[in-house]
C-alpha positions as CSV (number, residue, x, y, z in Angstrom):
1,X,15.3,31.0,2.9
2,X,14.5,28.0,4.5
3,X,16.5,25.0,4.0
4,X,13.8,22.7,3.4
5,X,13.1,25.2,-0.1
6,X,16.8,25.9,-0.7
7,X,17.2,21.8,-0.8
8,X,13.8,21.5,-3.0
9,X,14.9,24.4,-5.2
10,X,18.4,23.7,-5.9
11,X,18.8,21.7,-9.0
12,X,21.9,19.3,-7.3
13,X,21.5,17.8,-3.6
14,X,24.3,15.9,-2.5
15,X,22.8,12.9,0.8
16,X,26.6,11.6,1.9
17,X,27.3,9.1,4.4
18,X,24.1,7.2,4.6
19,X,23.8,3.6,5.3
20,X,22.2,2.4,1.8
21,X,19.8,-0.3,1.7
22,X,19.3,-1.7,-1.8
23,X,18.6,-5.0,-3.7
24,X,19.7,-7.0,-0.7
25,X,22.5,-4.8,0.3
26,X,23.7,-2.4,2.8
27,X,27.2,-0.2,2.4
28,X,28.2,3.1,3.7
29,X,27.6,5.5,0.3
30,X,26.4,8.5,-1.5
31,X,23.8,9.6,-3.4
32,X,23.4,12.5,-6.1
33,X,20.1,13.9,-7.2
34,X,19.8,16.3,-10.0
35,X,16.8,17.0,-11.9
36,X,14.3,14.5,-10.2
37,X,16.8,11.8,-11.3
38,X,19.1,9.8,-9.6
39,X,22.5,11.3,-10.8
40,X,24.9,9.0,-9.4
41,X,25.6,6.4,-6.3
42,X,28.8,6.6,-4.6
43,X,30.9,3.9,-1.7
44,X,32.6,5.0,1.0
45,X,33.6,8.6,0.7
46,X,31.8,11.3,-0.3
47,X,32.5,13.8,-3.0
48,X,32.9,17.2,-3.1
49,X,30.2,18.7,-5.0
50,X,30.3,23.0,-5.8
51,X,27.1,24.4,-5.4
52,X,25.2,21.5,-4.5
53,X,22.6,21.5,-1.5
54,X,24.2,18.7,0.9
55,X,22.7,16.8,3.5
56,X,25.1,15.0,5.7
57,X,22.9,11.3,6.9
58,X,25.9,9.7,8.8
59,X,24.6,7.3,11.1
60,X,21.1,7.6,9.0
61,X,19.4,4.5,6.6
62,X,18.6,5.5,2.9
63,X,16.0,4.2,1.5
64,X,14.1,3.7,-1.8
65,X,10.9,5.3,-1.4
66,X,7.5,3.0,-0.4
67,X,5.1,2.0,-3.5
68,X,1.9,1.1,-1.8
69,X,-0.2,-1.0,-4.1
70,X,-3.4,-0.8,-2.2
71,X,-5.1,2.5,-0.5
72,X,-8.6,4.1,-0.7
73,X,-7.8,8.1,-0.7
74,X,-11.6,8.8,-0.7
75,X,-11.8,11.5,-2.9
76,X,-14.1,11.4,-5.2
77,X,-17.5,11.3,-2.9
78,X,-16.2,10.7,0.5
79,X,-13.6,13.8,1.0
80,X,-15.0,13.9,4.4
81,X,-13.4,11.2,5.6
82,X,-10.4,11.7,3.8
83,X,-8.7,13.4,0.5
84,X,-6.1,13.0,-2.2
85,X,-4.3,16.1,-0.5
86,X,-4.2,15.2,3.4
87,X,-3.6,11.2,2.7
88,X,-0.7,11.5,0.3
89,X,0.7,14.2,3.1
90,X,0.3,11.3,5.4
91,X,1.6,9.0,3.3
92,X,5.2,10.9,2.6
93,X,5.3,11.2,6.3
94,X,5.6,7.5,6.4
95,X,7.8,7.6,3.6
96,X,5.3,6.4,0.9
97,X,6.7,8.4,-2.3
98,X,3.9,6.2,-4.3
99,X,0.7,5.1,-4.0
100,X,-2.3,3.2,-6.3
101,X,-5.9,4.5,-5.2
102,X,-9.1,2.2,-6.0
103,X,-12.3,2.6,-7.7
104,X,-15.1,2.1,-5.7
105,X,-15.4,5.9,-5.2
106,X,-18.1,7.9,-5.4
107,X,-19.0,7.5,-8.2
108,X,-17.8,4.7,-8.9
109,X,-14.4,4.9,-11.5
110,X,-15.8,2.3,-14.2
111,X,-15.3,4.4,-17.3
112,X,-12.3,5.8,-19.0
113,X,-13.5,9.5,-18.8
114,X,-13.5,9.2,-14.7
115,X,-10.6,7.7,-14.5
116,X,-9.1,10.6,-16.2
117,X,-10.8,13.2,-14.3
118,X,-9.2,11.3,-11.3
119,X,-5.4,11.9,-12.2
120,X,-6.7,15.4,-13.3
121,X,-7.6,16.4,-9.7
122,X,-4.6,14.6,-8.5
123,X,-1.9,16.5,-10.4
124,X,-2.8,19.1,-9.0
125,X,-2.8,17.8,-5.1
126,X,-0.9,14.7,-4.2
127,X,2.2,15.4,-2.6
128,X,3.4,11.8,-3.4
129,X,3.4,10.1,-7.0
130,X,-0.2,8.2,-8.0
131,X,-1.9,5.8,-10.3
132,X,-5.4,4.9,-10.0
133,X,-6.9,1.2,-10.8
134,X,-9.6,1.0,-13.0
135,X,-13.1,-0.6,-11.7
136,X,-15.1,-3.2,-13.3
137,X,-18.8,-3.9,-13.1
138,X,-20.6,-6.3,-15.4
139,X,-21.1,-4.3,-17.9
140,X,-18.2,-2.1,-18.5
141,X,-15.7,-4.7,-20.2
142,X,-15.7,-2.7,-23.4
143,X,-14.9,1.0,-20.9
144,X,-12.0,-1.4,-19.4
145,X,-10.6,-2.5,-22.9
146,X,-9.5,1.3,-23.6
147,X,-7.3,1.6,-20.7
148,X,-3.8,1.8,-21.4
149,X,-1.6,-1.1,-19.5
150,X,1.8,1.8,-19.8
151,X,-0.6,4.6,-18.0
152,X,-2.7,2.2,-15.7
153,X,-1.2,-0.1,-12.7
154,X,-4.5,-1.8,-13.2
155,X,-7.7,-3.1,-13.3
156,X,-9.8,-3.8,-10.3
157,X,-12.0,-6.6,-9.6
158,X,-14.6,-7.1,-6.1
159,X,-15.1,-10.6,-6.2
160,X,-16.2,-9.8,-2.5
161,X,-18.4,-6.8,-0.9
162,X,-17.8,-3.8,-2.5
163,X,-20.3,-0.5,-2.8
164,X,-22.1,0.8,-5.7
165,X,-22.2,-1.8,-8.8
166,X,-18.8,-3.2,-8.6
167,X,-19.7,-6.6,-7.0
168,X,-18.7,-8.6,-9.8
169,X,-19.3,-12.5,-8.4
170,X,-20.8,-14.4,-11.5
171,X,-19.1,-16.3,-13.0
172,X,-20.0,-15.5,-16.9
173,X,-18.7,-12.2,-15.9
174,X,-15.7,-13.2,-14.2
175,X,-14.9,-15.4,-17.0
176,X,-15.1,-12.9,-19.5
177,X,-12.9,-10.4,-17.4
178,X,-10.4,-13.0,-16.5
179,X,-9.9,-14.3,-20.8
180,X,-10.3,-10.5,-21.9
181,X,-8.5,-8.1,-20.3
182,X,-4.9,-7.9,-20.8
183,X,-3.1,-6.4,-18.1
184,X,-2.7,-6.7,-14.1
185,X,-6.0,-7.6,-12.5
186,X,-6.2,-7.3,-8.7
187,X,-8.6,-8.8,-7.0
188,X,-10.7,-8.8,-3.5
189,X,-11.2,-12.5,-2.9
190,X,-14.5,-12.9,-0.3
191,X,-17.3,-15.3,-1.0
192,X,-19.9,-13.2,-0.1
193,X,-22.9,-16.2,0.2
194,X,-20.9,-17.9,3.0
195,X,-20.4,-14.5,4.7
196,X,-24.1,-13.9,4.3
197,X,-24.6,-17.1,6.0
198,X,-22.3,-16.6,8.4
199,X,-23.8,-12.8,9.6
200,X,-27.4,-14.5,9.6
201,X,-26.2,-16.8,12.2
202,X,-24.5,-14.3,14.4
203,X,-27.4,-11.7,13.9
204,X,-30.0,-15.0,15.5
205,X,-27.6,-15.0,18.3
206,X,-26.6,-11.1,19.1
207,X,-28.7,-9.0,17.5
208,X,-27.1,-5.8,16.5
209,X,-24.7,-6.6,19.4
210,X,-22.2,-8.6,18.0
211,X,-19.1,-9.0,19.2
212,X,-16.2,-7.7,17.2
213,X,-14.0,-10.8,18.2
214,X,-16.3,-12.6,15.7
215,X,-15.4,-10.6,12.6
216,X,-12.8,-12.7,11.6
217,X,-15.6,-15.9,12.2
218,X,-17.6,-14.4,10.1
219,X,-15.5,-13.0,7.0
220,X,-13.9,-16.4,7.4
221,X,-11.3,-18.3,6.5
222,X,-13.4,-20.3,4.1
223,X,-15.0,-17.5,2.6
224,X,-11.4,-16.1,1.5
225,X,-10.2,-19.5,0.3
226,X,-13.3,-20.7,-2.2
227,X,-12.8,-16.9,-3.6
228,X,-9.1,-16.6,-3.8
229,X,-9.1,-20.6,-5.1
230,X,-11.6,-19.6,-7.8
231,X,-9.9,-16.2,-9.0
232,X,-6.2,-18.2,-9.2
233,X,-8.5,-20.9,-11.1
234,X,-9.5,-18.5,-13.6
235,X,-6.2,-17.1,-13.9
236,X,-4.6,-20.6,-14.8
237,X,-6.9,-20.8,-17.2
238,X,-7.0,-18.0,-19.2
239,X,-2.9,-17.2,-18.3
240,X,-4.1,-14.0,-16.5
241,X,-2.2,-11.3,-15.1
242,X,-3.1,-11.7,-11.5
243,X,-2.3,-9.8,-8.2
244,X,-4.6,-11.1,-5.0
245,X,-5.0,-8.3,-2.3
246,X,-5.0,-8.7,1.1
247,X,-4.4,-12.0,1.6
248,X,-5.4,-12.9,5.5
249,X,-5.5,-16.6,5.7
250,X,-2.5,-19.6,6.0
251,X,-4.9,-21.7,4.2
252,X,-4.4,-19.6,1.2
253,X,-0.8,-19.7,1.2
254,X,-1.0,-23.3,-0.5
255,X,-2.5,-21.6,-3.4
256,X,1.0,-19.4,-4.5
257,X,4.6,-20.9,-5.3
258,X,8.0,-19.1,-4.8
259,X,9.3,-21.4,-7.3
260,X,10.1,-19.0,-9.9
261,X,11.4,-15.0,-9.7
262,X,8.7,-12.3,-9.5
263,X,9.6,-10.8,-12.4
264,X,8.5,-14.1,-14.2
265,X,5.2,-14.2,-12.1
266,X,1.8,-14.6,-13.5
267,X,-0.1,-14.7,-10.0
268,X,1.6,-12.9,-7.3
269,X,0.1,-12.1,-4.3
270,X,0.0,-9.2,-1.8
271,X,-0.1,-9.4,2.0
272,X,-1.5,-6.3,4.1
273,X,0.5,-4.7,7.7
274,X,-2.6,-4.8,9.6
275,X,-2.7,-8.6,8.8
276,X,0.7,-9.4,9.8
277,X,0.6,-7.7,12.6
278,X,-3.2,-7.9,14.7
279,X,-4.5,-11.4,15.6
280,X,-7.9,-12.1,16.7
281,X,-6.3,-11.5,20.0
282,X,-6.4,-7.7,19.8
283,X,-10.0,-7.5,19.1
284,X,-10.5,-7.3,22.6
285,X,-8.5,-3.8,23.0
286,X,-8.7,-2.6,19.5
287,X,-12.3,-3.5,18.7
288,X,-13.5,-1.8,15.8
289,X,-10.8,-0.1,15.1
290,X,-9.0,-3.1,13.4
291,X,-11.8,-4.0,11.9
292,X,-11.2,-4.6,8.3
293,X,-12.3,-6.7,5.1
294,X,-11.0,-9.2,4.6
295,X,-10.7,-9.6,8.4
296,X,-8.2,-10.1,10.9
297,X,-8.1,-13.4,12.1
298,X,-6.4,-15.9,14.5
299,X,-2.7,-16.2,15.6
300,X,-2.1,-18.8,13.9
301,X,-2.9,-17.1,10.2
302,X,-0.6,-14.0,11.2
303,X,2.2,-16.8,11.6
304,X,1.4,-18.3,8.4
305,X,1.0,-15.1,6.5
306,X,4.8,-14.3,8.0
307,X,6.3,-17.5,7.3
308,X,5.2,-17.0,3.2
309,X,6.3,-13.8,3.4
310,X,9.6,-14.9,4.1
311,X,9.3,-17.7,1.6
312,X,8.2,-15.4,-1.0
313,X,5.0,-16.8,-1.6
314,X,3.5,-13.2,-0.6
315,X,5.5,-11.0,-2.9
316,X,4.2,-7.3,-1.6
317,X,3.4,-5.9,1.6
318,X,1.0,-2.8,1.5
319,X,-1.2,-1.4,3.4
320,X,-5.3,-1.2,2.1
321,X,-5.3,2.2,3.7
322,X,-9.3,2.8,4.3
323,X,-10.0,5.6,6.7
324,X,-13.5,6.1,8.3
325,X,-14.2,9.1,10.9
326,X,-14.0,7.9,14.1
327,X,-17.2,8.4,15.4
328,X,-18.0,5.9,12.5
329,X,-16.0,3.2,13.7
330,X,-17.2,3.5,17.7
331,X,-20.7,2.7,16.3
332,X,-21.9,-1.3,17.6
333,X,-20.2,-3.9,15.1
334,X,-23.4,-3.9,12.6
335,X,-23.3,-0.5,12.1
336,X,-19.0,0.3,12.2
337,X,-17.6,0.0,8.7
338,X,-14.1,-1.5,7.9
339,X,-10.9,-0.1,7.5
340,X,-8.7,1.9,8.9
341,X,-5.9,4.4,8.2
342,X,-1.8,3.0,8.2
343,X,-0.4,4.6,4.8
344,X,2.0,6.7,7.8
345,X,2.7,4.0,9.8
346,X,3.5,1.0,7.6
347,X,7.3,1.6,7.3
348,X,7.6,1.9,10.9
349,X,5.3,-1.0,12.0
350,X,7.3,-3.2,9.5
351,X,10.7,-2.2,11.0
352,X,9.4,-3.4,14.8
353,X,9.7,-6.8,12.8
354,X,13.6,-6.0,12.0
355,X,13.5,-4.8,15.6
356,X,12.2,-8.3,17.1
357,X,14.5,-10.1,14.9
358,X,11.8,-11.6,12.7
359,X,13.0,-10.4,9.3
360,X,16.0,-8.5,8.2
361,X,16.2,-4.3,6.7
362,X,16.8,-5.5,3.4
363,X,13.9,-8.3,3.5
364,X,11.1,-4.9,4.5
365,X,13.0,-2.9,1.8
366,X,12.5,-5.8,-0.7
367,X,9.1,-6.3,-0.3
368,X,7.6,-2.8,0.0
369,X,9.8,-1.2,-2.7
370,X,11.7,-3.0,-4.8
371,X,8.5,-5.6,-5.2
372,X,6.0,-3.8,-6.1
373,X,8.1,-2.0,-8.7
374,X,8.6,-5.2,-10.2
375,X,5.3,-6.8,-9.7
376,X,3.4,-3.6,-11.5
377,X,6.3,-2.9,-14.0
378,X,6.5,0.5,-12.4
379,X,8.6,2.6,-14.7
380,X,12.4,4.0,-13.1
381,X,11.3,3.6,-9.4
382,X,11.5,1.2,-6.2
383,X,15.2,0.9,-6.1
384,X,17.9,3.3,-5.7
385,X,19.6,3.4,-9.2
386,X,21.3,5.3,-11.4
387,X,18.8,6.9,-14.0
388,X,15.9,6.5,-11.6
389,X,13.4,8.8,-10.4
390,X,15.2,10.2,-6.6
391,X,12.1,8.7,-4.6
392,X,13.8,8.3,-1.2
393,X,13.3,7.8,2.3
394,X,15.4,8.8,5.0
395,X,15.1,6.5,8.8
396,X,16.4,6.8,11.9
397,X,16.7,3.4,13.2
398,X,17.3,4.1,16.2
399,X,15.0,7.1,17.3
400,X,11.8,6.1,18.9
401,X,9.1,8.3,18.1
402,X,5.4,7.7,20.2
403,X,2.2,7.6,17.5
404,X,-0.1,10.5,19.2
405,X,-3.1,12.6,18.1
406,X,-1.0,15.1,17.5
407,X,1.5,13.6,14.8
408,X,-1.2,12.0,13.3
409,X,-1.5,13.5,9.5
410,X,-4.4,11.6,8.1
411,X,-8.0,13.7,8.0
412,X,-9.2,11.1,10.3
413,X,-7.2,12.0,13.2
414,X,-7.0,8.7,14.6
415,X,-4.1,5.4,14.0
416,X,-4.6,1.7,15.3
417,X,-1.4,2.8,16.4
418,X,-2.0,5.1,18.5
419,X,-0.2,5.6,22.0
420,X,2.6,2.6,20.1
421,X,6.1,3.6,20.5
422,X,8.4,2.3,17.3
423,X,11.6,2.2,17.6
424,X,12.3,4.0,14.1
425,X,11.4,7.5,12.9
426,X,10.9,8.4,9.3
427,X,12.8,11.8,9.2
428,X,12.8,12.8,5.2
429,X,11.1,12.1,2.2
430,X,11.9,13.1,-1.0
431,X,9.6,12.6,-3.9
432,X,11.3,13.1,-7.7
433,X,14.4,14.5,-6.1
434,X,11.8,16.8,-4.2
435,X,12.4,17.1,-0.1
436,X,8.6,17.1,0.6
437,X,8.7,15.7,4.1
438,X,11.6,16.9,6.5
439,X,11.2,16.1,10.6
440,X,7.4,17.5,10.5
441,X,7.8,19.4,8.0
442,X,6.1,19.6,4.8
443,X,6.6,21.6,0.9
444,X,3.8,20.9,-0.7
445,X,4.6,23.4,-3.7
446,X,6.3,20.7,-5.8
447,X,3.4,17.1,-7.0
448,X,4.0,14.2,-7.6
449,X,3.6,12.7,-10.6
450,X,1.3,10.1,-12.6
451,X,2.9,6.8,-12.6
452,X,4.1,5.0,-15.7
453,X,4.6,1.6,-16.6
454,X,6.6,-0.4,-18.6
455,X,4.5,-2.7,-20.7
């Protein structure tokens, strides 16, 4: 027997010596799993445990597992681009142990009966643990009213582009979404008139030949702003639960406060890694393979996005994972969609920033586990606690490992990262006490499981 299934079969593993990162906090410790849980956390030495599976992590950093609170899995309608099964592989690789999937698949998820088909078909394929947003149109209020807020992490509004009927930009709709719906809304914020405008101008000037440079000129700054000013708006009115996606602007910043904990939050606000770490000055090497909605966009608003980051006024970092094939994205600018693939690679792009010096372990721990937990009241995960699920992430900090074809897990087969050496390695995953990722290696016999939430 193998001891990646002895470890995810036996009912005790004992992970001893580990440097534990944890609300703020790093020691030299312990951790117990039995039974998917969380059975104990121990300093300094380690016990002895009969009959337990051990794994000795000296020199290794423990953390809690990754909650990504933005990816597009594909699946239904566009499996050929990606899947439930091959993205969550990728994601435990990166040591994502959970993930929330959007709508706008195909079709699109606006009733209650989709939805449910949806964690249906992921019970029985997502290596990591799921919940699924539920869309809005304008019409399906009364669909979106029989969600329940302790099953469903939330309910997803395109004030911007978004495919199918799930535009929803008037503002009779918006306002009776905003004053009716009582739980998390998360919003795209684009103005889609000025981007219209701003395409018609380029178009008169290039043709189907526009540079890529000028993506983040036309999804502009101004475009994000009026739409992420208007959704906060309604949200001050009506004392809506609000979570802005992707935020890619400084100019935005001035709309969010770090004046009170997150826990106490109304409007909280998520920043994405391809944001905080592209500028407009990559477009030249990267081209359409950063190209993303909202866009990327100048130096200056990656520095601003950073700085609120640190000041809390961006409370989660995630990820948008949106991959297209990549003879889709080599196609001229017009014709290339946006997104990309990074559910593997955000934990290690964000630790190059602990490598530079920009922002501490415990800072990238806070904001991509512990944060979102918080933010989407998920239930028993996102720290590393007694009594919690045994979602856990083991990094080598100091183990470079090169982003190549060949490591690459997401259907796609491509990363903006590609041919990038981080300085970190993820090395094992585990997923409810589960070792589902171990240095390459994956056990996919043992799923996730549906999120819960405690509302």
């Amino acid at each position: 027997m193998s001891n990646l299934i002895f470890f995810t079969m036996t009912k005790t593993t004992l992970l001893k010596n580990a440097f534990i990162v944890n609300e703020n906090e790093i020691f030299i410790g312990s951790v117990i799993i039995e039974n998917q849980l969380i059975k104990d956390i121990i300093k300094d030495i380690a016990p002895e445990i009969s009959g337990a599976a051990v794994i000795d992590l000296t020199g290794k950093y423990l953390f809690p597992g990754i909650i990504d609170d933005q990816v597009h899995f594909r699946e239904p309608g566009l499996t050929y681009k990606a899947d439930i099964g091959t993205e969550s592989r990728a994601a435990v690789a990166g040591g994502v142990t959970s993930y929330m999937d959007m709508p706008n698949n195909n079709p699109p998820i606006l009733t209650k009966a989709l939805l449910e088909e949806k964690y249906e078909n992921a019970a029985k394929k997502s290596l990591a643990n799921y919940s699924f947003y539920m869309g809005t149109s304008i019409d399906n209020l009364e669909e979106v009213k029989k969600i329940n807020p302790a099953e469903v992490c939330g309910v997803k509004v395109f004030m911007g582009s978004s495919t199918g009927n799930m535009l929803v930009n008037d503002p009779e709709s918006l306002e009776k979404i905003f004053s009716e719906v009582k739980m998390l809304i998360a919003t795209h914020c684009e103005d889609d008139p000025i981007i219209l405008g701003n395409m018609k101008k380029y178009k008169a000037e290039y043709g189907d030949d526009i540079p890529v440079a000028k993506h983040g000129e036309i999804r502009s700054a101004e475009a994000c702003y009026k739409s992420s000013s208007y959704a906060v708006n309604l949200a001050r009115k009506h004392g809506t639960r609000l979570h802005v996606l992707h935020l890619s602007t400084a100019k935005e910043m001035t709309l969010f406060n770090n004046d009170i904990p997150l826990k106490d939050k109304k409007i909280t606000a998520e920043v994405c890694v391809h944001h905080l770490t592209f500028s407009d000055r990559d477009y030249a090497e990267k081209g359409n393979f950063i190209k993303w909605n909202p866009a990327i966009k100048t130096e200056t608003d990656r520095l601003g996005l950073m700085e609120a980051l640190k000041e809390n006024k961006l409370d989660v970092v995630a990820t948008d994972h949106a991959p297209h094939l990549k003879e889709e994205k080599e196609r001229k600018y017009t014709k290339a969609p946006s997104g990309g693939p990074l559910v593997q690679h955000s934990l290690q792009a964000m630790l190059e920033f602990f490598h530079q010096g920009e922002m501490p372990v415990e800072t990238i721990v806070d904001k991509m586990c512990h944060a979102p937990a918080i933010c989407f009241q998920v239930e028993k995960r996102g720290f590393i606690r007694k009594g919690y699920y045994a979602d856990l992430v083991v990094v080598d900090l100091n183990r470079p490992q090169k982003v190549m074809a060949e490591n690459i897990h997401y259907k796609c087969k491509w990363s903006p990262f590609e041919g990038s050496i981080f300085r970190s390695t993820i090395e094992k995953t585990f997923v409810n006490g589960n070792l589902v990722f171990d240095s390459g290696k994956f056990h996919e016999e043992v799923k996730g499981m549906r999120l819960s939430f405690q509302r």
